[in-house]
C-alpha positions as CSV (number, residue, x, y, z in Angstrom):
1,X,-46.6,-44.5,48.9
2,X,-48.5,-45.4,45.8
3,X,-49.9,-42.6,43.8
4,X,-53.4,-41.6,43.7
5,X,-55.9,-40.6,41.1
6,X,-55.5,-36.4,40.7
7,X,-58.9,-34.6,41.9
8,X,-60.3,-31.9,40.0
9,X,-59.0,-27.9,40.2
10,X,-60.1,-26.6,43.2
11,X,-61.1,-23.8,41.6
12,X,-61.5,-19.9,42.2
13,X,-60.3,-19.3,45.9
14,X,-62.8,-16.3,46.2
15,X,-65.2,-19.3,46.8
16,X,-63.4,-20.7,49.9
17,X,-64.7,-20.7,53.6
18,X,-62.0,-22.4,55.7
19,X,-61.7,-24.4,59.0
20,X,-58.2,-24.7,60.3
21,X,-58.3,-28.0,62.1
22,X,-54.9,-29.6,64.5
23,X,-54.9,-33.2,63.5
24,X,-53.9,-34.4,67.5
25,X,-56.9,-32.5,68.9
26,X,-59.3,-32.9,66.2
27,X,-60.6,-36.5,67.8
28,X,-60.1,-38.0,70.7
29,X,-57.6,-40.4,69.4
30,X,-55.5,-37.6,67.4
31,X,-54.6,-39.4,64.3
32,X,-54.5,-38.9,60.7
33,X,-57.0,-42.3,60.4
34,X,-59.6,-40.8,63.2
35,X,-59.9,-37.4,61.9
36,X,-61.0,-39.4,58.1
37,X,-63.6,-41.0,59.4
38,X,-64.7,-38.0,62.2
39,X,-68.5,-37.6,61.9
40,X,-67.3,-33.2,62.6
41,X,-65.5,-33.2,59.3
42,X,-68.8,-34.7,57.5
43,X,-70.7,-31.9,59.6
44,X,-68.4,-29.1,58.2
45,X,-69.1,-29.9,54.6
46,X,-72.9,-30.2,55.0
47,X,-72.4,-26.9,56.6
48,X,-71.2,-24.7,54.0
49,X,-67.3,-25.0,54.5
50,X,-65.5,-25.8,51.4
51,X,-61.8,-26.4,52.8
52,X,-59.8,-27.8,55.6
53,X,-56.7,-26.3,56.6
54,X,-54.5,-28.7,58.6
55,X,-51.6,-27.3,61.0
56,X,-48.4,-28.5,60.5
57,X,-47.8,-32.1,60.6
58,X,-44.0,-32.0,59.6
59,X,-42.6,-34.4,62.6
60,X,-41.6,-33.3,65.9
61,X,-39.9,-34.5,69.3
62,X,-42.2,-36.2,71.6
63,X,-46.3,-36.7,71.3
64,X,-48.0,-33.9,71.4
65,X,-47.5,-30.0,70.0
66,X,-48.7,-27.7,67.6
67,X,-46.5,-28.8,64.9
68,X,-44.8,-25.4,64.6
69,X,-41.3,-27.2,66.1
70,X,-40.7,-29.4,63.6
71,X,-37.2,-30.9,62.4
72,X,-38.4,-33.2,59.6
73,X,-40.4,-31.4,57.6
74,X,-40.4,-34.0,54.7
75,X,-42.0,-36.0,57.0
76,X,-45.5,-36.7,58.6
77,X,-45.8,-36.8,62.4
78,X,-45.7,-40.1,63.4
79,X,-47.7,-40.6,66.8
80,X,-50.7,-39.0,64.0
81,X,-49.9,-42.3,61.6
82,X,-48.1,-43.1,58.3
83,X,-47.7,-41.4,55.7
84,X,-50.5,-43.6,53.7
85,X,-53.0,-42.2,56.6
86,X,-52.1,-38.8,56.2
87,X,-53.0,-40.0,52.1
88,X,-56.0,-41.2,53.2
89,X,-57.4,-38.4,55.0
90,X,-56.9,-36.0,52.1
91,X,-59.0,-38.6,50.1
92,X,-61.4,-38.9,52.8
93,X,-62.2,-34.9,52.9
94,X,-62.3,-34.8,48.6
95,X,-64.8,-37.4,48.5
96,X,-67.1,-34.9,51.1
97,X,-66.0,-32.1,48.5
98,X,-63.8,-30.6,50.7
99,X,-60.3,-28.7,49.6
100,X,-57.3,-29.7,51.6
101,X,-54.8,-27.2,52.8
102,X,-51.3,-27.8,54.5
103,X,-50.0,-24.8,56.8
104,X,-45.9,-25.9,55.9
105,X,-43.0,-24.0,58.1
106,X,-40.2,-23.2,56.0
107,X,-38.5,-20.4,58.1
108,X,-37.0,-22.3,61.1
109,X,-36.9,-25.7,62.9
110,X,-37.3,-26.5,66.3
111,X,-35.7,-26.2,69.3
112,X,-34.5,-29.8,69.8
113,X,-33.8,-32.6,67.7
114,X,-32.4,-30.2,64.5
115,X,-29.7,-32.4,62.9
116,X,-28.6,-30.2,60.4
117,X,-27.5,-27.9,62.7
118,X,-24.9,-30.2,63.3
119,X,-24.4,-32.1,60.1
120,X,-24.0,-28.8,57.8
121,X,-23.7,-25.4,59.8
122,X,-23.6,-24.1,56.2
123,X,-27.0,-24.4,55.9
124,X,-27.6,-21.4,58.6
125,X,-26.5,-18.0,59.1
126,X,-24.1,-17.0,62.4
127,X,-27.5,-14.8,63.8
128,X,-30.7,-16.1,65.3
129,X,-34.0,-14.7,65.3
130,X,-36.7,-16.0,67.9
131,X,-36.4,-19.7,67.0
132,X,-32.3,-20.3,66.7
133,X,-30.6,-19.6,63.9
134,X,-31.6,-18.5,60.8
135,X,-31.5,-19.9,57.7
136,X,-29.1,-18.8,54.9
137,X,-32.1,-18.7,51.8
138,X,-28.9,-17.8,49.4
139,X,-27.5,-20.8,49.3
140,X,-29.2,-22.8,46.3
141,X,-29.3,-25.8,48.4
142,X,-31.1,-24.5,51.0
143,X,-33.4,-22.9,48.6
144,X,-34.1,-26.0,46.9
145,X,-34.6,-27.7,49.9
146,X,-37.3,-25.4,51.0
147,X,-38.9,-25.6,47.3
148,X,-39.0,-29.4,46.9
149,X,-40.2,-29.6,50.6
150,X,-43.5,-27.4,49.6
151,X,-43.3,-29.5,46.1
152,X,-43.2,-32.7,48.3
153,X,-46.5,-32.1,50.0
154,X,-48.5,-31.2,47.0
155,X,-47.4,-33.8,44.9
156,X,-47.6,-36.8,46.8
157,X,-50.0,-35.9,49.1
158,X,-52.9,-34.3,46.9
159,X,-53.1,-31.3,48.8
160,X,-54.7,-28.7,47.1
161,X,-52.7,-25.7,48.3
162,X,-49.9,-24.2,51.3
163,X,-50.5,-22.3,54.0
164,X,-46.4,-21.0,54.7
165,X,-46.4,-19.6,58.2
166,X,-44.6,-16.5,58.9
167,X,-43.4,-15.9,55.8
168,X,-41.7,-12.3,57.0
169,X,-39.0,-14.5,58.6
170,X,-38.1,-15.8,55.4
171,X,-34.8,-12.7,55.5
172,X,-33.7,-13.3,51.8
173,X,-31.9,-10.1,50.1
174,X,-31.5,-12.3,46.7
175,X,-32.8,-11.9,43.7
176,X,-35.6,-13.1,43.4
177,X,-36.3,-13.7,47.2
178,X,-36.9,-17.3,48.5
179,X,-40.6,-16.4,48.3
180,X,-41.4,-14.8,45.1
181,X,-39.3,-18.3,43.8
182,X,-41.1,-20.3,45.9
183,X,-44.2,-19.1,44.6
184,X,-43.2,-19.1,40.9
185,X,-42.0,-22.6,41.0
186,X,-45.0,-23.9,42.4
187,X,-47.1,-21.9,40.0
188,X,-45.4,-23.4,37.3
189,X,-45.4,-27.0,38.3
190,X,-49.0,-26.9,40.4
191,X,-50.9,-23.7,38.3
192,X,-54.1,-24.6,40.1
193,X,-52.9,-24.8,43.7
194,X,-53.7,-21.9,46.0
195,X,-51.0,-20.6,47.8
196,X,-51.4,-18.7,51.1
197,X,-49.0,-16.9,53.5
198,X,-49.0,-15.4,57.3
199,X,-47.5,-12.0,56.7
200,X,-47.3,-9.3,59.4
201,X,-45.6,-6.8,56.9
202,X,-48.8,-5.7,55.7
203,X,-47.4,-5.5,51.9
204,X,-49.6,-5.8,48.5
205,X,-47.4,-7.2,45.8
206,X,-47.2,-10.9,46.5
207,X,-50.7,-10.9,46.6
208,X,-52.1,-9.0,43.1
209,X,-53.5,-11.0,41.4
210,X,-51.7,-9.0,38.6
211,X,-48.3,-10.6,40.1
212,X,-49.6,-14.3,40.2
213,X,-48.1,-15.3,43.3
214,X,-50.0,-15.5,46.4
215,X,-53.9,-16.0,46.6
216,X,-54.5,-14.2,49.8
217,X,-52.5,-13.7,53.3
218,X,-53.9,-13.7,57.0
219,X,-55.6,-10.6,57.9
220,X,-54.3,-10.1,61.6
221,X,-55.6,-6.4,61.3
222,X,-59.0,-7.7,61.3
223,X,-58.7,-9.9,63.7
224,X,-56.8,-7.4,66.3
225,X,-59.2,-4.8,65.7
226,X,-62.0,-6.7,66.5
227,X,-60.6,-8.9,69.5
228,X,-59.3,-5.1,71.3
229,X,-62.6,-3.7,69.9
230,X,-64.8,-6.6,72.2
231,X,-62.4,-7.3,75.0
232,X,-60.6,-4.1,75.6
233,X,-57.5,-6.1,76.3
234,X,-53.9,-4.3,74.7
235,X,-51.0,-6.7,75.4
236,X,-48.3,-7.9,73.1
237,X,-49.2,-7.7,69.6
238,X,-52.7,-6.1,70.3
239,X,-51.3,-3.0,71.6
240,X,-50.9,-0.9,68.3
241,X,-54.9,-1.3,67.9
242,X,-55.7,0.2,71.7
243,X,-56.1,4.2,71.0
244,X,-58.9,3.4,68.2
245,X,-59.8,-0.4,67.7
246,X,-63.8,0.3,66.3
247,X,-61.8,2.7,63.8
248,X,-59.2,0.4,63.1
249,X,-61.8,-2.5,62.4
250,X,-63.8,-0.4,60.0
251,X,-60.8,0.2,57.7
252,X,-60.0,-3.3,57.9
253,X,-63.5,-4.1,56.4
254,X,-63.4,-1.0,54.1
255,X,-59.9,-1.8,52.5
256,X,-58.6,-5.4,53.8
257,X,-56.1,-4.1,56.3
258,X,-56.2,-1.4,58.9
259,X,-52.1,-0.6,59.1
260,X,-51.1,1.0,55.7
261,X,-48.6,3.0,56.3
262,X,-50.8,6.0,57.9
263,X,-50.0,8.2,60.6
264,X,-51.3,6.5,63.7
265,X,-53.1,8.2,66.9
266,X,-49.3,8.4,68.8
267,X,-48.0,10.2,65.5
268,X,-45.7,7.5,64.4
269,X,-45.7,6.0,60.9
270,X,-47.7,2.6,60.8
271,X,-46.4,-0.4,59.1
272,X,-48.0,-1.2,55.2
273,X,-49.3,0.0,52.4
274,X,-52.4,0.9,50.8
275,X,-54.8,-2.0,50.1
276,X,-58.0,-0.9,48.4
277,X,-56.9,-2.1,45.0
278,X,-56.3,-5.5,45.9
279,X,-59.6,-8.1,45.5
280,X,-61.2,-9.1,48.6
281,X,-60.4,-12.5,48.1
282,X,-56.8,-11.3,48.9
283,X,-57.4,-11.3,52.5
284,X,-58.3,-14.3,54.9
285,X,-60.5,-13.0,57.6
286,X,-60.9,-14.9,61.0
287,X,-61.9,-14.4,64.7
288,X,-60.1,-16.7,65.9
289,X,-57.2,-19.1,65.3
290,X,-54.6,-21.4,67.1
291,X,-51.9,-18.1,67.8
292,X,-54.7,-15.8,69.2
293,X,-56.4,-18.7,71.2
294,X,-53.1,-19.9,72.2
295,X,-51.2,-17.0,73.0
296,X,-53.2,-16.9,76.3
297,X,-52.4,-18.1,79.5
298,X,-55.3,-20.3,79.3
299,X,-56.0,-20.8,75.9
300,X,-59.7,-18.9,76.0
301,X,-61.9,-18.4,73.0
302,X,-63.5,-15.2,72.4
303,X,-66.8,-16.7,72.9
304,X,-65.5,-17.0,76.4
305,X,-64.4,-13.8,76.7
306,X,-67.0,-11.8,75.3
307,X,-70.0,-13.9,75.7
308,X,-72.2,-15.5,72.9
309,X,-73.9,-12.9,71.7
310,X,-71.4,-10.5,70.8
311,X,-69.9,-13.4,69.4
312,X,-72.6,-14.8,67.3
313,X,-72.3,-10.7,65.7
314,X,-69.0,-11.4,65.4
315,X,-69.7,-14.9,63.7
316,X,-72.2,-13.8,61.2
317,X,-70.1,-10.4,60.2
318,X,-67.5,-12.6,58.9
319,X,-69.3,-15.4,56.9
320,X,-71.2,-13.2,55.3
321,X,-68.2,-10.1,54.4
322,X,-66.5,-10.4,51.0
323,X,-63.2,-11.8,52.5
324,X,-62.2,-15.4,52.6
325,X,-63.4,-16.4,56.1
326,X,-61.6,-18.9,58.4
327,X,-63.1,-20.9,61.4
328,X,-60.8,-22.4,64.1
329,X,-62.3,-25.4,64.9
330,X,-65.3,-25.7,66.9
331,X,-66.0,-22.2,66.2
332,X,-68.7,-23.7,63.7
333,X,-70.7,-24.9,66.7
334,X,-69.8,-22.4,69.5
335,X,-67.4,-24.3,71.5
336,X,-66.1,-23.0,74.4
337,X,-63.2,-25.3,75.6
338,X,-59.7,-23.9,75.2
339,X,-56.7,-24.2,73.2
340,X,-53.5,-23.8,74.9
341,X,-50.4,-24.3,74.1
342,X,-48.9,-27.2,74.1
343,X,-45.6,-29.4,73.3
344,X,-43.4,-32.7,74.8
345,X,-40.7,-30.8,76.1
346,X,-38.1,-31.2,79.6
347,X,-35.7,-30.3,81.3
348,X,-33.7,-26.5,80.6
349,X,-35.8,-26.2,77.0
350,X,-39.0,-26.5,78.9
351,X,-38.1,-24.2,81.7
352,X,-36.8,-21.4,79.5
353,X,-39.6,-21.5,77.0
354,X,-42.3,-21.4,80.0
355,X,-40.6,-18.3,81.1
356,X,-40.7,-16.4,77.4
357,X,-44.2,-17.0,77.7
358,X,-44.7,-15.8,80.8
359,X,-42.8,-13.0,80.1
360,X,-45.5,-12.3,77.4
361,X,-48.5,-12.1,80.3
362,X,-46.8,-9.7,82.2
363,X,-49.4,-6.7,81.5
364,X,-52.3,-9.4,82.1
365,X,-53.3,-9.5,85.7
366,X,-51.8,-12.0,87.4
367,X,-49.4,-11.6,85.5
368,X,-49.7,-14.8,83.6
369,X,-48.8,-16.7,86.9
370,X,-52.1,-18.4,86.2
371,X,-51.1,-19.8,83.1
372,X,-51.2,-23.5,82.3
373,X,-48.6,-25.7,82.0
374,X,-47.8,-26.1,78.4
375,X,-45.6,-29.6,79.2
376,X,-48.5,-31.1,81.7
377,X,-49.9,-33.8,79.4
378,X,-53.2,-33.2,81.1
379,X,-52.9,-29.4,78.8
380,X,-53.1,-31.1,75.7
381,X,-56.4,-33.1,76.8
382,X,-58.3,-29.8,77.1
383,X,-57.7,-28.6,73.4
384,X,-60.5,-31.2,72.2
385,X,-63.6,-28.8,70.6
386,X,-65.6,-32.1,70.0
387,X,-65.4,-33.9,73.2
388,X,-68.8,-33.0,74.0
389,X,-71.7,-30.8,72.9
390,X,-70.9,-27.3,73.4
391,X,-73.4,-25.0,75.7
392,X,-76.1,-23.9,72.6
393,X,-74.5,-25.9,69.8
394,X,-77.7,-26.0,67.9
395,X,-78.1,-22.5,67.6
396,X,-74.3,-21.9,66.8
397,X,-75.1,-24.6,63.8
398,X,-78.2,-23.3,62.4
399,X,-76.3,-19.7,62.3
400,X,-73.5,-21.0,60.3
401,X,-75.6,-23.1,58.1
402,X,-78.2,-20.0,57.1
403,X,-75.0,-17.6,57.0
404,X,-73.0,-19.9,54.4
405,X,-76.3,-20.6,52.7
406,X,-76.4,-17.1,52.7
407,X,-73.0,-16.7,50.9
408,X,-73.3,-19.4,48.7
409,X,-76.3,-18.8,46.7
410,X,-76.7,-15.1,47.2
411,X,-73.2,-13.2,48.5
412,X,-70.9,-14.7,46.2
413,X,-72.2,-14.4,42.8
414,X,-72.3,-10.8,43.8
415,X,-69.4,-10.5,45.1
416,X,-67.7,-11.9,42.2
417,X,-69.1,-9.7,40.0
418,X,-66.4,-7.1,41.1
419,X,-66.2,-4.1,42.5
420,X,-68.4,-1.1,41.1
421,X,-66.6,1.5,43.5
422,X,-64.7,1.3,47.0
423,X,-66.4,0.1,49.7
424,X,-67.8,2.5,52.5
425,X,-67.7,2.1,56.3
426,X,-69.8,4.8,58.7
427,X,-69.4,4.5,62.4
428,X,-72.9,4.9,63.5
429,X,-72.4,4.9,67.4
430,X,-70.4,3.2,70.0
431,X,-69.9,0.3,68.8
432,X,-72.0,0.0,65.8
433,X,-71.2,0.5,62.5
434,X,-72.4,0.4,59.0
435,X,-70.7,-1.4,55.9
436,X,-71.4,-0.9,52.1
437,X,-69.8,-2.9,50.4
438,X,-70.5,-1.9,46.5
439,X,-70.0,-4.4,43.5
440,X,-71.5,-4.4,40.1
441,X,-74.3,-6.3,40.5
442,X,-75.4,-4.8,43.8
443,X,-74.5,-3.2,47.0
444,X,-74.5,-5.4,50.0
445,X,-75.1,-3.4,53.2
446,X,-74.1,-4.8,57.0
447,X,-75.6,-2.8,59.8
448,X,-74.3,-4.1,63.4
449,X,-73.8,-3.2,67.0
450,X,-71.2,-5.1,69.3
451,X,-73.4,-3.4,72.1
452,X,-76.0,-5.0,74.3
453,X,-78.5,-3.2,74.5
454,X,-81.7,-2.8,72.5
455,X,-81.4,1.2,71.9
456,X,-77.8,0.6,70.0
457,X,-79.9,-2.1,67.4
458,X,-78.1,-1.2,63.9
459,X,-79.5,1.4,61.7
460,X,-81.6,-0.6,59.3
461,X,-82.7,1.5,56.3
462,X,-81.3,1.4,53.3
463,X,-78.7,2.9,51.2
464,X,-80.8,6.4,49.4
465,X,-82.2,5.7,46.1
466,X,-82.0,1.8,46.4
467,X,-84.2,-0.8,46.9
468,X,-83.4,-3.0,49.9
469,X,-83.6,-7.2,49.7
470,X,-83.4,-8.2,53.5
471,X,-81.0,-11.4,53.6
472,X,-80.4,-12.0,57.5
473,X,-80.7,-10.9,61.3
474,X,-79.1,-11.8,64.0
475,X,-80.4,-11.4,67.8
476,X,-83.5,-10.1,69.1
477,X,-86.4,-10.2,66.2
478,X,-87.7,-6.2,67.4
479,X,-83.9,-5.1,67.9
480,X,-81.4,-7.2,65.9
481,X,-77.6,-6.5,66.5
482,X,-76.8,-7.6,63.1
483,X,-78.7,-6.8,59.9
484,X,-77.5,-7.6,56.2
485,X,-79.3,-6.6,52.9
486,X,-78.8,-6.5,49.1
487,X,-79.6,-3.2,47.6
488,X,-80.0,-2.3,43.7
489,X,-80.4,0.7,42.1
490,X,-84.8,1.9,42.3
491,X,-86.2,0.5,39.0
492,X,-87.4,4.0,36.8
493,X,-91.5,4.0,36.8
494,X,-92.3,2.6,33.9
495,X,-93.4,5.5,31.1
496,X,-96.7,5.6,30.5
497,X,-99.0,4.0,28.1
498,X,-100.7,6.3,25.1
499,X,-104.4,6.5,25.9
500,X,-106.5,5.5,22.8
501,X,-108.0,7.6,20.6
C-alpha cells in the first residue's frame, strides 16, 4: 500500500467528542468504501463530533461479527475491502476534519481459525481465561508482536490513536508490563497519537497525565450507574451498582469513577482507587456502546428501554459534562433499532457460545430464552442505525447540534482552564441531582431530574454569591428536566465617585 501524506496533530484529546461506529453495519453495504462516502459520517462532523472510533477490523472467520474474534490482527477484514479501502476511509473522515480511532485486541484471538495455536504453542500459556488460552506477554516475541501490531495500524494506516480493548486481560508480571511498554513505545515513535484503553480495574496510574501513558480509559462506572439508575435492571456486570445506583452516578460525575476502593452498601471492599486528581479528560463517558447494547438478549438501546425523554436528559448530561463523551452510533439522531450480537459461526462453537450467553440472561425474565439468534444472518441485518429515519430524528439532531455547539464555544475553553477546586454533586430528590463542576474561569452548574413529572423539574437557582449565565434546557419550557449554567463570581459594586466640590 503506498504511503500517504501525514495529517496534522490531532491535538489536545480534552477536545474530543467520539462516535464509535462498526464498519459492517455502518451502511447497508458494510464496507470500508461505503462507510467513506456515507452521507452519516458527513452529518457527524457538521454536528459537533470531532472523532470516529472504528471497532475492530483485524480479520475474522466468516462475514459478519463484531470484530472482537479475530486471528489476523495485521490484517483488515476482508468482506469490508482491501487494505487500500480501509486507507481511503481514514482519508475520507480527515478531509471532514474528523480524528480516526482503531479499537485493536491484543489480549486474545478467536475461537476458530487461530493458527498459531498450532504453529507455536510457545506463544501461549498452559491456562485459559474466557477466550482460550492466554497469552505468554514475557516472551519478547510475543511482546513484539503485540507492539508492532499496534505500530502497524498507526503507521500505515494514519490512524490517529488506539483504542486496546480489555486491557486487564493483558496478565503480564514483567517488568515493565506489556502495557506500560506498549504505551512507551508508541509514545516514542507516534508522540502525538492518543492512546485509550477498556479497563475494569478502576486504577489511576496509566492514565496521569504525570505518567504519559494513556489519554483516558472507558468509564463503565458511569455508564452502569446511570443504566441501573433509569432501568432498575441488576444482572451480570450491573449488579454491584443495585443497592445505590443515583449515589453511585453522582460520584462518578463528581470524581470520574464511582468504585474506588470504598466500603460498599454490603460492607465489602470495592475495586479502585481514588480518582479526583486525575483530569476529566482522563475518563471517556458514554450511554451506550456495542457491549452494553449487545450484551442483551435483543440488542435494545436505552432509548428503548427508558423512553426518549429520560433519554434526551441522559443525552444532553453527557455532551455537555467535562468528560470525553462517546456516542454509539445512531445515538446522535435517537435511533431506536438494535444491536445484537452477532458472528458466522456453526456447528459445536456456535452451540456452546449461544449457551454462555444464555447463561448470562438467566436473572432476566424469560430467562433469555427470548434471545436472538446471534448465527441467524437475518440478526446481523437489524444492527443498521441508518436504514431509515429514526422516530423524532429531527429533534434528536437539533439537541446534539445545540449541546456540542454548546461545548465547543462555551464548555471547553472553561473547562480547560482547570480545575479551581473539586467538583460538587448534591442529590436534590429522587432522581434529581445537582452538579458543580468548578474550574478557574467559572463554575458550570447541571441541575437535572431522570423523573417525569413536572414537580421533580431541577432546582434552578444558582450557586450563592454567583452570577448565573443560562446555557441550555431540556424538556418542557415551564418545567425543564435538564438545566445547565455558567456562574462567576458577583462583580464588587463599583466604589463610588467623589462628588464635586
Amino acid at each position: 500500500m503506498a504511503r500517504r501524506a501525514q495529517r496534522a496533530a490531532p491535538g489536545p484529546f480534552a477536545r474530543q467528542v467520539i462516535a464509535e461506529i462498526h464498519v459492517g453495519s455502518f451502511t447497508r453495504e458494510g464496507s470500508f468504501a461505503a462507510a467513506a462516502r456515507a452521507p452519516e459520517l458527513r452529518r457527524m462532523a457538521a454536528l459537533g463530533i470531532t472523532a470516529i472510533e472504528l471497532m475492530p477490523v483485524g480479520q475474522f472467520p466468516g462475514t459478519r461479527g463484531w470484530g472482537y474474534d479475530s486471528v489476523l490482527p495485521y490484517a483488515p477484514q476482508d468482506r469490508y475491502g482491501p487494505p487500500e479501502d480501509l486507507a481511503a476511509l481514514v482519508d475520507a473522515a480527515h478531509r471532514l476534519g474528523l480524528l480516526v480511532y482503531l479499537d485493536v485486541v491484543l489480549n486474545h484471538f478467536g475461537p476458530q481459525g487461530n493458527a498459531l495455536a498450532r504453529i507455536c504453542p510457545e506463544f501461549f500459556l498452559a491456562e485459559e481465561n474466557d477466550w482460550g488460552p492466554r497469552i505468554d506477554y514475557s516472551r519478547p516475541a510475543v511482546r513484539a508482536f503485540f507492539i508492532d501490531c499496534a505500530r502497524h495500524w498507526l503507521r500505515h494506516y494514519h490512524f490517529d490513536g488506539l483504542r486496546i480493548d480489555a486491557i486487564q486481560e493483558m496478565k503480564d508480571d514483567s517488568a515493565p508490563p506489556i502495557e506500560t511498554e506498549l504505551a512507551l513505545v508508541l509514545r516514542r515513535e507516534f508522540p502525538e497519537m492518543h492512546l485509550l484503553a477498556e479497563d475494569s480495574r478502576n486504577c489511576t496510574a496509566p492514565y496521569d497525565p504525570a505518567n504519559r501513558l494513556y489519554d483516558a480509559a472507558w468509564d463503565d462506572d458511569y455508564h452502569h450507574a446511570l443504566h441501573v439508575h433509569l432501568t432498575g435492571e441488576g444482572f451480570g456486570y450491573y449488579r454491584e451498582f443495585t443497592p445505590q445506583p443515583l449515589r453511585d452516578l453522582s460520584v462518578a460525575l463528581r470524581d470520574g469513577q464511582a468504585l474506588q476502593g470504598q466500603t460498599r452498601p454490603d460492607g465489602s471492599t470495592a475495586k479502585g482507587e481514588p480518582s479526583a486528581h486525575l483530569p476529566p479528560s482522563c475518563f471517556i463517558n458514554f450511554n451506550l456502546n456495542h457491549d452494553h447494547a449487545g450484551n442483551r438478549p435483543r440488542g435494545e438501546r436505552l432509548v428503548s428501554l427508558v423512553g426518549v425523554e429520560r433519554a434526551q436528559v441522559a443525552h444532553a448530561l453527557l455532551l455537555t459534562a467535562p468528560y470525553v463523551p462517546l456516542l454509539f452510533m445512531g445515538e446522535e439522531c435517537g435511533a431506536q433499532s438494535a444491536f445484537p450480537w452477532f458472528a458466522d459461526y456453526a456447528g459445536q462453537v456456535a452451540a456452546d457460545m449461544a449457551e454462555e450467553r444464555r447463561k448470562q440472561f438467566r436473572e432476566l425474565p424469560g430467562g433469555g430464552q427470548d434471545m436472538l439468534d446471534p448465527f441467524d444472518p437475518a440478526t446481523a441485518t437489524l444492527a443498521h442505525p441508518y436504514a431509515g429515519p429514526a422516530p423524532g430524528q429531527e429533534s434528536w439532531l437539533d439537541l446534539t447540534r445545540r449541546m456540542l455547539e454548546l461545548r465547543r464555544q462555551v464548555l471547553l475553553p472553561i473547562y480547560r482552564a482547570g480545575r479551581a477546586q473539586p467538583a460538587t454533586v448534591v442529590i436534590t430528590g429522587p432522581g434529581a441531582l445537582v452538579a458543580d463542576w468548578h474550574f478557574r474561569t467559572g463554575t458550570v452548574r447541571a441541575a437535572l431530574s431522570f423523573q417525569p413529572t413536572s414537580a421533580s423539574a431541577p432546582d434552578q437557582t444558582a450557586p450563592e454569591g454567583r452570577t448565573a449565565l443560562p446555557l441550555a434546557a431540556v424538556g418542557e419550557a415551564a418545567a425543564p428536566w435538564f438545566r445547565l449554567w455558567l456562574s462567576r463570581p458577583k462583580a464588587p459594586a463599583p466604589a463610588p465617585r467623589p462628588s464635586a466640590q
